[in-house]
N, C-alpha and C positions, 0 to 999 in steps of 0.2 A: 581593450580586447576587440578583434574585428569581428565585424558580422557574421563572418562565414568561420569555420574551423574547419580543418581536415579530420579525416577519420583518422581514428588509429593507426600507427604501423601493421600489416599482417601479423608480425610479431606479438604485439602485443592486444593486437585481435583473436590468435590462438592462444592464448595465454588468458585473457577474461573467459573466454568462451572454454577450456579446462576447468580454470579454477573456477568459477562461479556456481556452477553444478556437485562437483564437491565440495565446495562450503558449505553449502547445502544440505547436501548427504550427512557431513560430518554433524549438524545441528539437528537434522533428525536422529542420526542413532546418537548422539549425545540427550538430548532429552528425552529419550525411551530408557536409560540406563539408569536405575538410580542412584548411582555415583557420583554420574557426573551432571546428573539433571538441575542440580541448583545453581551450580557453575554455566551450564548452557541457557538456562533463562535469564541469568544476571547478563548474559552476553547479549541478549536480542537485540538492545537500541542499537550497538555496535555491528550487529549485522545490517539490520538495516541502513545505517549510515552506509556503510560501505558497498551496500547494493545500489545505496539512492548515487553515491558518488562514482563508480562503473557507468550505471546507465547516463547520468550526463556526460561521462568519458565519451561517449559515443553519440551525443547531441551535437550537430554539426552551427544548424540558426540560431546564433545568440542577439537578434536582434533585441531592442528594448522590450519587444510587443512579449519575446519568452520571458524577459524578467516580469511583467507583468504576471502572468499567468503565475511562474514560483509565488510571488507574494500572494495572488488572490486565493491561489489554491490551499497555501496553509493556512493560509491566515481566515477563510472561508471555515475549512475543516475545522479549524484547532477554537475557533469563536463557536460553530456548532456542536462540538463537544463541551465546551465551557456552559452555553446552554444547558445541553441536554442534562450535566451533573449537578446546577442549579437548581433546577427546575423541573426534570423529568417531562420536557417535552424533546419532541423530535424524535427521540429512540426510544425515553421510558428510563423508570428509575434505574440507576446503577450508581456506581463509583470507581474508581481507579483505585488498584494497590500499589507497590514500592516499586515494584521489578521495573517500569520503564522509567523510572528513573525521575530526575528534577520534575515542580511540577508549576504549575502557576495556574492560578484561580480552580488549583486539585486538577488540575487535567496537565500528564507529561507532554511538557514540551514535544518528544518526537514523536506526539500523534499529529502535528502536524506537517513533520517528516512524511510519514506515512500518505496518509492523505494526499500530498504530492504527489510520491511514489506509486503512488494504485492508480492516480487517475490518469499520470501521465500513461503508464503500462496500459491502462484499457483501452484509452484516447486514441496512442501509436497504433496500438494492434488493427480497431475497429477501424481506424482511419485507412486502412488498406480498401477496404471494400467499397465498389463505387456505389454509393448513397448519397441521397441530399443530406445536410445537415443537421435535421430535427431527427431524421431517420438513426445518424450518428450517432445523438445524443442519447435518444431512447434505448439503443443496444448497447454505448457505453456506461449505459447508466446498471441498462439489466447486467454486463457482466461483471460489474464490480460488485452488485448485490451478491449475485450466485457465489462471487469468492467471499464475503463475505460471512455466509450460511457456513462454508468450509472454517473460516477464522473463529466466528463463535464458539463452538465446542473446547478448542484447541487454548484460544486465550483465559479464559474461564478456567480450565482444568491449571495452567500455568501461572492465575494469578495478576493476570494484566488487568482486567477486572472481574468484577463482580455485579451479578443482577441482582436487582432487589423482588423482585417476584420468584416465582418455583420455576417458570420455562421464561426463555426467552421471547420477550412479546414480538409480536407481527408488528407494531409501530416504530422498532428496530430497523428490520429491513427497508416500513415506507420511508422513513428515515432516512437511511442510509442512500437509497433511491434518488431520493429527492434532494439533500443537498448536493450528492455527486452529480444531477444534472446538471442543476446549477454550474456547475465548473466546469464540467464539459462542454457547456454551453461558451460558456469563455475562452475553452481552450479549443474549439473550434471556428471563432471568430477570430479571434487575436490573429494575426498574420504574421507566421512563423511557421518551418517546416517539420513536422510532425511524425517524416520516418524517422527510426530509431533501430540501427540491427539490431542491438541486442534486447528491445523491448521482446521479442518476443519470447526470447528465450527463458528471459527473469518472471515472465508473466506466468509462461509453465511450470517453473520449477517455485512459486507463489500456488499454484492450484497444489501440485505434489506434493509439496510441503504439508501445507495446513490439511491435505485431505489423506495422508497417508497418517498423518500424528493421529489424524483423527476416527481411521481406522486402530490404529494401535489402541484407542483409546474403550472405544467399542470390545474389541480381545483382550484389555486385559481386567 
């Protein structure tokens, strides 16, 4: 594969940028319905995949220094969740339930999908803004917490997991905080090009998502 890739055709630039927002849609009013709501959370790891696989449709630097970054970043996450369900450090007691699917040392495989996927999104976006690099880190770290706060509620009601306390403790978010720095911190040194058009888009409809379920949740 070379270094560089072109972007998408136009075509199929309008055509992500359509469908992605309505896949979307369709998995919010899907899991508000109770019909179809067990069918639409069996669905999430496949959502996910196929948003994590869109946004690198549209990753142009595929130097080695981005492979790097994929391995550290899941492999960061998905070891920190492996912790945290050991041992209840980092986040605090919990455990994972069935819905995201295969699991290894109890923690599903695509959390560290995920993990990828949030930190590349917060990474692209924040990296627009002229800042030094620690400055970076600090606000991509804070935006992924803030989506985070929106996730909680949502995954919980859904079954992704479970806390072992009555509220969700505050060493969750230092947590969450503080490993995402750590990768950010990586994913801004590593030398590799870091816009992304359609980061921005999947980042918002990541806030929408998780914060509109999360209203619904509130109403009913």
């Amino acid at each position: 594969m070379p270094d560089r890739l072109p972007l998408p055709s136009p075509t199929t630039r309008r055509t992500v940028f359509t469908v992605l927002p309505l896949m979307y849609l369709a998995g919010l009013i899907g899991l508000n319905v109770p019909a179809t709501a067990t069918l639409f959370e069996l669905l999430t790891p496949f959502n996910l995949l196929a948003s994590l696989g869109l946004l690198l449709l549209f990753h142009t630097d595929w130097r080695p220094a981005f492979g790097l970054y994929c391995i550290a970043a899941f492999s960061l996450g998905f070891l920190a969740e492996v912790l945290g369900v050991h041992t209840g450090l980092l986040f605090g007691e919990y455990s994972y339930g069935t819905v995201l699917g295969w699991k290894v040392a109890e923690v599903p495989l695509i959390i560290g999908t995920n993990w990828l996927m949030l930190t590349y999104l917060c990474g692209s976006v924040v990296d627009r803004l002229p800042l030094r690099v620690p400055l970076k880190v600090l606000l991509a770290a804070g935006l992924m917490t803030l989506l985070d706060v929106l996730i909680e509620p949502v995954a919980v009601h859904m079954g992704f997991w479970e806390w072992h306390t009555d509220t969700i403790p505050l060493s969750n978010y230092l947590g969450w905080y503080g490993v995402s720095a750590v990768v950010f911190l990586l994913f801004y040194l590593l030398p590799f090009r870091k816009t992304n058009l359609l980061a921005p888009l999947l980042l918002l409809l990541q806030f929408l998502f998780f914060g509109l379920n999360g209203v619904a949740l509130l109403l009913g």
